[in-house]
C-alpha positions in Angstrom: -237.3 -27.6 -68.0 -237.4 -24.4 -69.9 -239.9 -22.5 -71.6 -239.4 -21.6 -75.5 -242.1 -20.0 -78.1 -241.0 -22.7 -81.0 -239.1 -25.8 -80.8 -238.5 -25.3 -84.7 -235.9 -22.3 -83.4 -234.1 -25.2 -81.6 -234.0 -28.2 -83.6 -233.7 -26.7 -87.5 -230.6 -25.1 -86.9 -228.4 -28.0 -85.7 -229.7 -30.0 -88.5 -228.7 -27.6 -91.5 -225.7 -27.0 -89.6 -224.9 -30.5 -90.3 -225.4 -30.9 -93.8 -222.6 -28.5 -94.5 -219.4 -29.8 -95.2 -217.1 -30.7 -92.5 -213.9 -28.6 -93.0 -211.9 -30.6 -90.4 -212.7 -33.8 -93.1 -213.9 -35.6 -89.9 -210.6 -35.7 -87.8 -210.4 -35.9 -84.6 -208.3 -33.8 -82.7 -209.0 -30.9 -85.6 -205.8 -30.6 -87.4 -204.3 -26.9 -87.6 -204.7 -26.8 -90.9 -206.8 -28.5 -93.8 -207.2 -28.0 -97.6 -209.5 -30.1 -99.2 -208.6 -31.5 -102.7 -210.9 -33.3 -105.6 -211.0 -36.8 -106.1 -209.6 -39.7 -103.6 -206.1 -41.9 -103.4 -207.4 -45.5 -104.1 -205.5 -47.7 -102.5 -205.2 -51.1 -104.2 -203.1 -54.5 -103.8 -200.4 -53.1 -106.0 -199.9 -50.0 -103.7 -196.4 -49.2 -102.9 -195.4 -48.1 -99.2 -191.6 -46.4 -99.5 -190.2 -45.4 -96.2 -186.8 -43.9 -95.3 -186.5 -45.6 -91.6 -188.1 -49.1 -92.5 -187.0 -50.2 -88.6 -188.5 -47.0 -86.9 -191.1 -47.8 -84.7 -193.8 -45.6 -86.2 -193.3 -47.1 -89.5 -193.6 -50.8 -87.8 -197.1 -49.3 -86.3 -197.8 -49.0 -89.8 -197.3 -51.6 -90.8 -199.5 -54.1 -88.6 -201.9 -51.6 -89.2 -202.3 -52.2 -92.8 -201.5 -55.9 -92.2 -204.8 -56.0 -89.9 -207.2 -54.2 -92.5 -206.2 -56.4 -95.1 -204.4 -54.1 -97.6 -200.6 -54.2 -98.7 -197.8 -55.0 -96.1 -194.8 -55.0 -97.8 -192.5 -51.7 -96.6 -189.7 -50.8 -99.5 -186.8 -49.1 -98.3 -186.5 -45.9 -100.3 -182.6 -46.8 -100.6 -183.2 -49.6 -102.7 -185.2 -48.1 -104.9 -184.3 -46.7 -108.7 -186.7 -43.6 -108.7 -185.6 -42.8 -112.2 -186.9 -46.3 -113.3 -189.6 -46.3 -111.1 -193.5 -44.7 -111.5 -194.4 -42.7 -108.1 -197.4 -42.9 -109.0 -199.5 -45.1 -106.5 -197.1 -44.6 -103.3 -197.6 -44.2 -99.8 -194.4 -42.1 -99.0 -193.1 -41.9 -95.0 -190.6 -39.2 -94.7 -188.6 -38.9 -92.1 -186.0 -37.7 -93.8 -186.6 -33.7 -95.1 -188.8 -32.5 -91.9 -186.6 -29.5 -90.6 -189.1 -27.0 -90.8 -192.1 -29.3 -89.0 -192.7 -28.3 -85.5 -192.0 -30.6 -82.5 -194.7 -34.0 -82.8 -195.9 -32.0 -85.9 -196.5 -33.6 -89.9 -197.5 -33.0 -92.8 -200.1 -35.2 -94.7 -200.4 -34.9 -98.5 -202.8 -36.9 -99.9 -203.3 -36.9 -104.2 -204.9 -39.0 -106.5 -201.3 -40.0 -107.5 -200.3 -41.5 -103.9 -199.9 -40.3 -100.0 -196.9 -38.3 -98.3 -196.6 -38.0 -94.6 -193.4 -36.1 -94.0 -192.8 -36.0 -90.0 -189.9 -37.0 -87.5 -190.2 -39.6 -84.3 -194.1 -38.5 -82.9 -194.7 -36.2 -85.7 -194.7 -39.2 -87.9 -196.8 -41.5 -86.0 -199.7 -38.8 -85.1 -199.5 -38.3 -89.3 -200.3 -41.7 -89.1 -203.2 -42.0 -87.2 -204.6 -38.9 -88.8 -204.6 -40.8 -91.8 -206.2 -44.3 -90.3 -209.0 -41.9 -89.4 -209.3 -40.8 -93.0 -209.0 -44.6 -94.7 -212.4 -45.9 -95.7 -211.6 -49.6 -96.2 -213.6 -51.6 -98.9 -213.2 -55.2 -99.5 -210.3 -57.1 -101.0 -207.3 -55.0 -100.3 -208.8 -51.9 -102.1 -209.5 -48.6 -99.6 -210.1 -44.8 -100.4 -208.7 -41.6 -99.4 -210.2 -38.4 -99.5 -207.5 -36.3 -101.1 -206.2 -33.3 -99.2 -203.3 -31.4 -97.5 -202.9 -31.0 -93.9 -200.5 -29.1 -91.5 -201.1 -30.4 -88.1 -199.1 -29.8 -84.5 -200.0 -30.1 -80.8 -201.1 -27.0 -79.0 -199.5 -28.6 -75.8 -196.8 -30.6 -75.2 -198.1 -32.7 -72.2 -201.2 -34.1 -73.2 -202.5 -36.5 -70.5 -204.9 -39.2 -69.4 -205.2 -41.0 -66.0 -206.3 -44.6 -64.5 -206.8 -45.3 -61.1 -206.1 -49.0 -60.3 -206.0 -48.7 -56.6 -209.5 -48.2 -55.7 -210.4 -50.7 -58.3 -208.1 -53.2 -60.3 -208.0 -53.7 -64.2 -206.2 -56.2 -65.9 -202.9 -55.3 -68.5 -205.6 -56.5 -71.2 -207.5 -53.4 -69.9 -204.2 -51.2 -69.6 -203.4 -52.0 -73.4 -206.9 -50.7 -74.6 -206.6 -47.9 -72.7 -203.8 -47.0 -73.9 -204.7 -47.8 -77.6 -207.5 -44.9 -77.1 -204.7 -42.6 -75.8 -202.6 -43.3 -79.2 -205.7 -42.9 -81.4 -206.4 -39.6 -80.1 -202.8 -38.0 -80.1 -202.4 -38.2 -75.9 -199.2 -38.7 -74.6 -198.4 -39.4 -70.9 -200.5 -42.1 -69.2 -200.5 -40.9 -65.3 -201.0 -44.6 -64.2 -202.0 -44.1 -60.2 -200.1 -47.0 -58.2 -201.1 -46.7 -54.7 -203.6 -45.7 -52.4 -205.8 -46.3 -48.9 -207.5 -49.0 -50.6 -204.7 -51.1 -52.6 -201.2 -51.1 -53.1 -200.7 -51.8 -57.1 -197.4 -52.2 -58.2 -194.6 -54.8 -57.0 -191.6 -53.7 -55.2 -189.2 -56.7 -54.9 -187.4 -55.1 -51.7 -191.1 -54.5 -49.5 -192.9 -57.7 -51.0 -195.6 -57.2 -48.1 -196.5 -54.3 -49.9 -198.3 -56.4 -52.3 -198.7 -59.7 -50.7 -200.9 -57.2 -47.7 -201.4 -54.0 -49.4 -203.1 -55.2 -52.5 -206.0 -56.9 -51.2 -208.7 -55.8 -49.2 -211.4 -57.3 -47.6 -214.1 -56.0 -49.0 -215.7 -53.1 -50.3 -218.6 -49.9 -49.2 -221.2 -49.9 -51.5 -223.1 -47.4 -53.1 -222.5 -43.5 -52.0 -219.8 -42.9 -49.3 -222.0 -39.9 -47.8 -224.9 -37.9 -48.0 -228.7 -38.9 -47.7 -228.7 -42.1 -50.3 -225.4 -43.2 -48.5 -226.3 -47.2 -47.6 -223.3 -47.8 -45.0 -222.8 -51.8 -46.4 -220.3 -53.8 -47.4 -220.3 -56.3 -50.1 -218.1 -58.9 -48.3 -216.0 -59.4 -51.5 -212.5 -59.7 -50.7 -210.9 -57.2 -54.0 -206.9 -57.2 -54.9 -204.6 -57.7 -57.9 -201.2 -56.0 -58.6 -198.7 -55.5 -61.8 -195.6 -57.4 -61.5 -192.7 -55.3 -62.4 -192.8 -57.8 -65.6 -195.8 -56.7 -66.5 -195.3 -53.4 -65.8 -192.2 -53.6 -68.6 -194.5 -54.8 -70.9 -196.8 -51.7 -70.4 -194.1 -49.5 -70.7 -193.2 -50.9 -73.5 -196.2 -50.9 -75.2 -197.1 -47.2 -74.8 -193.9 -46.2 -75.9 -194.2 -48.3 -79.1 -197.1 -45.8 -79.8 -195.8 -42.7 -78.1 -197.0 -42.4 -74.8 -195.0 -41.9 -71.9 -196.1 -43.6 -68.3 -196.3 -41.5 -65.7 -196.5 -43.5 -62.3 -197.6 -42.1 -59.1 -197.0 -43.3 -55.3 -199.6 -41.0 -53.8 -197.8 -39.8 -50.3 -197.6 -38.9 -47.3 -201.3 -39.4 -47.5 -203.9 -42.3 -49.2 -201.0 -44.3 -48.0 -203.0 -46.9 -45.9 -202.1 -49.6 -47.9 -198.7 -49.1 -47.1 -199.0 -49.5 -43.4 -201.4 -52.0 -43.4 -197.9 -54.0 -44.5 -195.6 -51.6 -42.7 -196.9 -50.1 -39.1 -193.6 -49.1 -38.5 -193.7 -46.5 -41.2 -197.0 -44.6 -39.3 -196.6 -42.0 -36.8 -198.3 -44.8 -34.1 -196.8 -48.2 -34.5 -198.7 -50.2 -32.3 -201.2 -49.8 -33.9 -203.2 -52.5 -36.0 -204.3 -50.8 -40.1 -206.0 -52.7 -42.9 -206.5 -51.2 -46.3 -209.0 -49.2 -46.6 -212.6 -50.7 -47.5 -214.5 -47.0 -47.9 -213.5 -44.2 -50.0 -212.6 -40.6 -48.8 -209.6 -39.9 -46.6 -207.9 -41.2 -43.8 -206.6 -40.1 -40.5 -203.9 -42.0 -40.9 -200.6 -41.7 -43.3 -196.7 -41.7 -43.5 -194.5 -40.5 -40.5 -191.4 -38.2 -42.0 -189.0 -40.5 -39.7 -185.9 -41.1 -41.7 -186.9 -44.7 -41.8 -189.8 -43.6 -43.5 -187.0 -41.8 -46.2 -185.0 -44.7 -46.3 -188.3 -46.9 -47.3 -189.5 -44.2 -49.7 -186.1 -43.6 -51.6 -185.9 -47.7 -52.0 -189.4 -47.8 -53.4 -188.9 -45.1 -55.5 -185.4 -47.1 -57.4 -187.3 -49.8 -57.7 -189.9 -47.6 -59.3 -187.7 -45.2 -61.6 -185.8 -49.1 -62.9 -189.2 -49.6 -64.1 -190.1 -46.3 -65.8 -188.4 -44.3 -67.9 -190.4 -41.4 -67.5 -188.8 -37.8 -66.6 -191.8 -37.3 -64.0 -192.7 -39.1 -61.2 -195.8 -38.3 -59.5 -195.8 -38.3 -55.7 -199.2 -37.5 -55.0 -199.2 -35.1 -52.0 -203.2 -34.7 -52.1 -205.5 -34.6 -48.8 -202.9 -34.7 -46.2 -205.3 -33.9 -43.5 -202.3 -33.5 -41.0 -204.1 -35.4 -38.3 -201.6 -37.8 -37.5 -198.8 -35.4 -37.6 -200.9 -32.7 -34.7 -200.8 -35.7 -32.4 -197.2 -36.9 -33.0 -195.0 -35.7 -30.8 -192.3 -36.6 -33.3 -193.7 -34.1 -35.3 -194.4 -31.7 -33.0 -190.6 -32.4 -32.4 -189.4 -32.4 -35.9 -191.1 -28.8 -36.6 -189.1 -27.3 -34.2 -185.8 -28.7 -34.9 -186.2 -27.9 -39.1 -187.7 -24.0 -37.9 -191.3 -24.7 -39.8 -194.2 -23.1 -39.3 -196.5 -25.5 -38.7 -197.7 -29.0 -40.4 -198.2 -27.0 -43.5 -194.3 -26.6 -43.4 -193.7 -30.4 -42.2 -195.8 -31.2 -45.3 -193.3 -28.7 -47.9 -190.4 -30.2 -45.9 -191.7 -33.9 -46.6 -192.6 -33.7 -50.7 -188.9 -31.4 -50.6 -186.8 -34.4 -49.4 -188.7 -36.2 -52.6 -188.1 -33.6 -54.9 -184.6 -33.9 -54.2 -183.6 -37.2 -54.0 -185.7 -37.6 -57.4 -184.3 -34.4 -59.1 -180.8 -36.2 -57.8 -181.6 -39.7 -60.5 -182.0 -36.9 -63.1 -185.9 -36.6 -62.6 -188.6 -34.3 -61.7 -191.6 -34.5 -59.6 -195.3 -34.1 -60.4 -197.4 -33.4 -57.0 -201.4 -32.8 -57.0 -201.4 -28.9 -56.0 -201.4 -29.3 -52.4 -198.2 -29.3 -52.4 -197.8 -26.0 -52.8 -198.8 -25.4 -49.0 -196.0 -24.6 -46.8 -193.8 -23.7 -50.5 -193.4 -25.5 -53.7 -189.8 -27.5 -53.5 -187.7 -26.4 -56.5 -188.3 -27.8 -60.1 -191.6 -29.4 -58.8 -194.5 -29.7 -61.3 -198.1 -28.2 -60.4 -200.7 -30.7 -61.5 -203.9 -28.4 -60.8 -207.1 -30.4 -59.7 -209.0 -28.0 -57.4 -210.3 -25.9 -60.0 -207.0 -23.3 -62.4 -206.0 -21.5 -58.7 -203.3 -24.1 -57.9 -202.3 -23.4 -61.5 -202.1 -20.1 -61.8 -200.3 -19.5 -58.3 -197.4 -22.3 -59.3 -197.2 -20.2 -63.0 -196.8 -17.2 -61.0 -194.0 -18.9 -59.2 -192.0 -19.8 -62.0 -192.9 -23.5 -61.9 -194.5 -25.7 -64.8 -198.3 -26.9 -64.2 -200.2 -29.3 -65.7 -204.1 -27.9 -66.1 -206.9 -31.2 -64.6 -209.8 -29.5 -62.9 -212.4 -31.1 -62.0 -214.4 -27.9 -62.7 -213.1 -27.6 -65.5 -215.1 -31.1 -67.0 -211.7 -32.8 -66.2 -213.0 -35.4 -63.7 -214.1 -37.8 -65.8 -216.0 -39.5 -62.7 -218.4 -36.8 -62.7 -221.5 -37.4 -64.1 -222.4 -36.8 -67.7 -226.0 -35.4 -67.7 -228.0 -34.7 -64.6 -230.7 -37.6 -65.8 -231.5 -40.0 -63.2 -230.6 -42.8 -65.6 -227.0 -42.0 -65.1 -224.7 -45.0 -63.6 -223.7 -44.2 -60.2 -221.1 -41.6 -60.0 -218.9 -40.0 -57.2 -221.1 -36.8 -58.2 -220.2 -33.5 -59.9 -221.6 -32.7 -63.6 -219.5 -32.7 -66.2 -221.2 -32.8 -69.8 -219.1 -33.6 -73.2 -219.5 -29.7 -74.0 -218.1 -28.5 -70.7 -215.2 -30.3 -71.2 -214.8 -29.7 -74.8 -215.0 -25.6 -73.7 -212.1 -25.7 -71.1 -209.7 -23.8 -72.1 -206.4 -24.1 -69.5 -204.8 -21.0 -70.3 -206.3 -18.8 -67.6 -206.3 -14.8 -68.9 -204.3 -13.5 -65.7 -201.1 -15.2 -66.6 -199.0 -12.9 -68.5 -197.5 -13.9 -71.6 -193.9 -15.5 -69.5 -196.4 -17.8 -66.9 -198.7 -18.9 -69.6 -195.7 -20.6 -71.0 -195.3 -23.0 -68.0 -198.8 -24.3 -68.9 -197.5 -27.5 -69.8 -201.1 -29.1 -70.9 -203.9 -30.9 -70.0 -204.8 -33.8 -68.4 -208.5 -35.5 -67.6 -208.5 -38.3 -64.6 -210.8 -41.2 -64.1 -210.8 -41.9 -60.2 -212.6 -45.4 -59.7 -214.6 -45.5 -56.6 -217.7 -45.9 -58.1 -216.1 -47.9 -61.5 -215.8 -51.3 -61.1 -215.6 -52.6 -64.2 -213.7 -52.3 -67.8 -217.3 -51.1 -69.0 -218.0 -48.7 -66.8 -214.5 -47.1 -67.2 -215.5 -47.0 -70.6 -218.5 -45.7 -70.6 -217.0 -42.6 -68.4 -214.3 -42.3 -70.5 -215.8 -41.8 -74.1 -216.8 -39.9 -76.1 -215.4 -36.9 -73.2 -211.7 -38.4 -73.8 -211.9 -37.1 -77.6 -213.0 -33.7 -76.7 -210.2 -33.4 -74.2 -207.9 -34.2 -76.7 -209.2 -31.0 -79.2 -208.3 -28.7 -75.8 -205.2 -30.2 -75.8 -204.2 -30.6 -79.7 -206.0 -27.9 -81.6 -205.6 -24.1 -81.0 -208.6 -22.9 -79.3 -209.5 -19.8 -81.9 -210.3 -23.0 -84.1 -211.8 -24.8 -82.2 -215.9 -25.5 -83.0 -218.1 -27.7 -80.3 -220.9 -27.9 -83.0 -218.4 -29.1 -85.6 -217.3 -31.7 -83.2 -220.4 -32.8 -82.1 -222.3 -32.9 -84.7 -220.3 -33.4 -87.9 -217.2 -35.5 -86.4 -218.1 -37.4 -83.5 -220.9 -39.6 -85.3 -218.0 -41.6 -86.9 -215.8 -41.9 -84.3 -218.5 -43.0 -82.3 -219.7 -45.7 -85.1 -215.8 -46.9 -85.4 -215.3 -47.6 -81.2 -218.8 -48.9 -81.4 -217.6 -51.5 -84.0 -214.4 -52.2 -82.6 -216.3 -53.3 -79.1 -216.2 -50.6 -77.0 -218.6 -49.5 -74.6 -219.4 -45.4 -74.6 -222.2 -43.2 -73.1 -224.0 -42.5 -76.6 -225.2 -39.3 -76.4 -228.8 -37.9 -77.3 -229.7 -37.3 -80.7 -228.5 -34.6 -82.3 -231.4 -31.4 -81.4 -233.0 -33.2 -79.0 -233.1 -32.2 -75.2 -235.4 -32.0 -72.6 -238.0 -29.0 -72.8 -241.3 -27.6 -72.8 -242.0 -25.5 -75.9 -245.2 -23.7 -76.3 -246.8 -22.8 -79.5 -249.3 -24.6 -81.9 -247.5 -25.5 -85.0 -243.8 -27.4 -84.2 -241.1 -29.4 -86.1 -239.0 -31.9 -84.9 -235.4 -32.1 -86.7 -232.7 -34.6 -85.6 -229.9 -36.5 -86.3 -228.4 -39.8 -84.9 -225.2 -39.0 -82.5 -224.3 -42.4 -84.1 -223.2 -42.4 -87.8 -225.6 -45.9 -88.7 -227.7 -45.6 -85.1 -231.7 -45.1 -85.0 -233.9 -42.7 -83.5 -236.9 -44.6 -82.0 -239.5 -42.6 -80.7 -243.0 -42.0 -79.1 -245.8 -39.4 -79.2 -247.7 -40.5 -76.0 -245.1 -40.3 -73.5 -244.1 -43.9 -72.6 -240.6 -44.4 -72.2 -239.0 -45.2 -76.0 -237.3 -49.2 -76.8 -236.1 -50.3 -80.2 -239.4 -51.5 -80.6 -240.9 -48.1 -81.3 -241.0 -45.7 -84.6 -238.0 -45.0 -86.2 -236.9 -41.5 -87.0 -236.2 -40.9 -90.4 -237.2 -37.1 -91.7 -238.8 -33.9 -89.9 -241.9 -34.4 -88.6 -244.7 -31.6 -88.5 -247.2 -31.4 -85.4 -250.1 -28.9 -85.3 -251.8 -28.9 -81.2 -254.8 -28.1 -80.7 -255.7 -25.6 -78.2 -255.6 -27.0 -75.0 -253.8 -30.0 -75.9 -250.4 -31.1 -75.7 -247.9 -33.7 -77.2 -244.9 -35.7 -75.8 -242.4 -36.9 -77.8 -239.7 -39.0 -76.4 -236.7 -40.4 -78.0 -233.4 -42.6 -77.7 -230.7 -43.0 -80.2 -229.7 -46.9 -80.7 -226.8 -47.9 -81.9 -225.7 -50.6 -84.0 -224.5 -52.6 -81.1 -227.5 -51.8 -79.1 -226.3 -49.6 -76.8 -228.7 -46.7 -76.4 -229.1 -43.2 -75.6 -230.8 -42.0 -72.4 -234.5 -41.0 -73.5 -234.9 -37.0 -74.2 -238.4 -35.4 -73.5 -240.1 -32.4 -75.5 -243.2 -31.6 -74.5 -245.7 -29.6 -76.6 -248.5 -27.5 -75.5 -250.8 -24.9 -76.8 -250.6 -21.1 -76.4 
């Protein structure tokens, strides 16, 4: 709690800065550049669509688009048409045609009362695209508006990235799809799909088939924290498993590439790799001996022996794996390699000598090195977490920077590229989202929507040369503690769309307060109505505090466009049976009294806002 003279200096602010008008027209990422016209496009049954690449997969986007919302279908091929004989009027125009001076995965979006121009190639094209679905409102019948305007828009970054991890905890393609359908509604563009780890082997290799029919299942699972003083040390007795065949995979691939996003797959090594010898022993640096997947989180003693059996294994797995993604990068993990089971090898001990290193640091740069380069030799690169920069980066290998912007800024230095995901950085979206005891259980760490929204990746020291191997951004969702599609969900959004503005819109531009308050109601009101779960933040100037004063004024707004406020006065906890919200309210306290108001925001779906507290007291 902290003490304040008026809560009036908190609250008023916020709520005339909302009234003003939103220059960003409510999009999500902020485009680069917006000029508002007069008047709207109406969009009616006899609306024309004229496209130049009527088979390109953007325009075919498009189209079921508009097929689903109920408004015209029919794509002309600008070929066939007589423009001379022809009105223009009342067009949607696609242009892929005339777009040499658009930057890479840039557009432009024209929108008059005479009819709609989105001139952009491949990407460029699509993101035009879903810039304008956020700017349709729909009516009934075929008919929609748009808010006329012109817009110059491209991406800050060129990797702009968002992870699952399946291994500690399965979801289903149905899952995978939706995910992805987020990704593509927010401009994102490499799903880092993580494959493998000490708790379950994901992905179907046709060559190792124990891999899944052992590695993917485990026996059951530690619940509740893995350490500390609320750690319970039980088991649920659930036997937990699933795996993608490699047809399924396909399909995934497929699907994200129909809307732009590239799949990044990682087989986390030499470490998390107990799933892998729970099928194959022979692959650890002790043989004999008897592993099971792991059933707790955290890391193991136990991982990969650099044996060139071990090689031979890996280089088989990672065919099978490169057949099914097209991806430049693969991501080999390299993370929390303790080096425990390499001190006690003695064909480690061994090993070191022969190859001249160091010490297991240098095993460790001489295992991800023989990756890198039979990788780089199928004409791909490799991503590795930055651990792998102990014992010296192997050439052409890619930084992804996780323990806070060091690992990045040393690998810049270097000459290699990086891609920026710290965790303190409001990356991790497992960390908690307010420090309320309300809060689903979470691996721990704080990371609010406006810490993650402020991250800027671009750390000051690099010079103008290393700030160029910055490749982008990328936020992860590690699953320990998220079991379900919901849950993943609700730790996902709304943080996912504020990671997209770090990576999309230049950062002098940039506005938390605009985003917040003037943009994220709606978005928030469309997922809500297209069924998916979010953490729905507090109302817009509320937040726990203790004011002091006798005269106050309490001024919100719903962080839902079309949600409630409900509230109390005598400090029982708020329901959607209590008063509603609806203008500024005035209190006067008498002296040595006090006043608690409490309030939730509740959604149309019912989902609901933690309860914020503002206490009142005399002087």
């Amino acid at each position: 709690m902290k003490k304040a003279i008026l809560i009036a200096m908190l609250a008023m602010p916020m709520g005339v800065f909302a009234q003003k008008s939103d220059p960003n027209m409510g999009i999500i990422p902020a485009p680069v550049s917006v000029t508002k016209g007069k008047g709207e496009f109406k969009f009616t049954p006899e609306t024309i669509v004229l496209v130049d690449s009527p088979n390109h997969k953007a325009v075919k986007f498009f189209a079921d688009y508009m097929r689903k919302m109920g408004l015209a279908t029919a794509m002309t091929d600008m070929q066939t048409v007589d423009k001379k004989k022809m009105s223009l009027k009342n067009t949607v125009i696609l242009n892929m045609t005339f777009t040499d001076d658009i930057r890479p995965e840039g557009y432009e979006l024209r929108i008059t009362e005479d009819g709609v121009e989105i001139k952009g190639h491949g990407a460029g094209m699509f993101y035009g695209i879903q810039t304008l679905m956020q700017m349709i409102k729909p009516g009934s019948q075929g008919y929609a508006t748009i808010p006329c305007a012109a817009i110059r828009d491209f991406p800050r970054f060129g990797y702009r990235g968002m992870h699952l991890d399946v291994s500690r905890h399965f979801f289903d393609v149905d899952f995978i799809k939706k995910y992805i359908d987020l990704m593509a509604m927010y401009k994102l563009n490499n799903f880092h799909w993580h494959l493998s780890d000490d708790q379950g082997w994901r992905v179907e290799i046709k060559k190792y088939p124990k891999l899944t029919e052992v590695g993917s299942k485990r026996a059951q699972t530690r619940v509740g924290r893995e350490s500390g003083p609320t750690a319970t040390g039980v088991f649920d007795n659930m036997p937990h498993g699933g795996f993608y065949t490699q047809e399924q995979v396909n399909e995934i691939v497929s699907y994200a590439s129909a809307r732009y996003i590239n799949v990044v797959p990682e087989i986390d090594m030499p470490a998390h790799t107990l799933a892998m010898l729970a099928a194959y022993p022979e692959l650890s640096c002790d043989p004999a001996k008897t592993y099971k997947v792991g059933e707790k989180w955290g890391s193991y003693d136990d991982f990969l022996c650099p044996t060139e059996e071990t090689f031979k294994v890996l280089y088989d797995v990672l065919n099978e794996v490169m057949d099914m993604f097209p991806s430049k990068y693969i991501h080999i993990g390299g993370d929390e390699c303790n080096k425990v089971a390499w001190k006690r090898s003695q064909f480690c001990r061994d090993l070191i000598a022969e190859q001249k290193l160091m010490n297991e640091e240098g095993l460790q740069s001489y295992f991800i090195a023989k990756l890198a380069k039979y990788v780089h030799s199928q004409g791909r690169e490799i991503i590795g977490w930055d651990e792998i920069l102990e014992g010296g980066l192997a050439p052409g290998a890619v930084v992804m920077s996780w323990r806070g912007d060091k690992g990045g800024i040393a690998a810049s230095q270097l000459g290699h590229d990086v891609i920026m995901t710290p965790g303190s950085g409001g990356m991790y979206f497992d960390h908690a989202q307010s420090k309320s005891a309300m809060e689903p259980l979470s691996i721990g760490g704080f990371a609010p929507l406006e810490k993650t929204y402020n991250y800027n990746p671009v750390p000051e020291v690099l010079n103008k040369e290393q700030q160029k191997h910055v490749l982008g951004v990328q936020a992860n969702l590690w699953t320990e503690y998220i079991a379900t599609p919901g849950k993943a969900e609700y730790m996902l959004l709304p943080r996912m769309m504020a990671m997209s503005e770090v990576n999309w819109t230049p950062v002098q531009i940039r506005d938390y307060r605009n985003f917040a308050e003037q943009r994220l109601p709606h978005h928030l009101a469309m997922i809500d109505k297209a069924g998916y779960n979010y953490r729905v933040p507090v109302a817009i100037g509320a937040t726990d505090t203790v004011m002091s004063g006798d005269k106050f004024r309490i001024e919100l707004q719903p962080s839902v466009e079309g949600a409630k406020i409900h509230y109390t006065i005598d400090g029982a906890e708020p329901t959607e049976n209590d008063l509603v919200y609806s203008a500024p309210i005035d209190f006067t306290v008498p002296d040595g009294g006090n006043i608690v108001f409490k309030s939730i925001v509740v959604a149309a779906s019912g989902k609901r806002s933690i309860p914020t507290t503002i206490r009142m007291e005399s002087k």
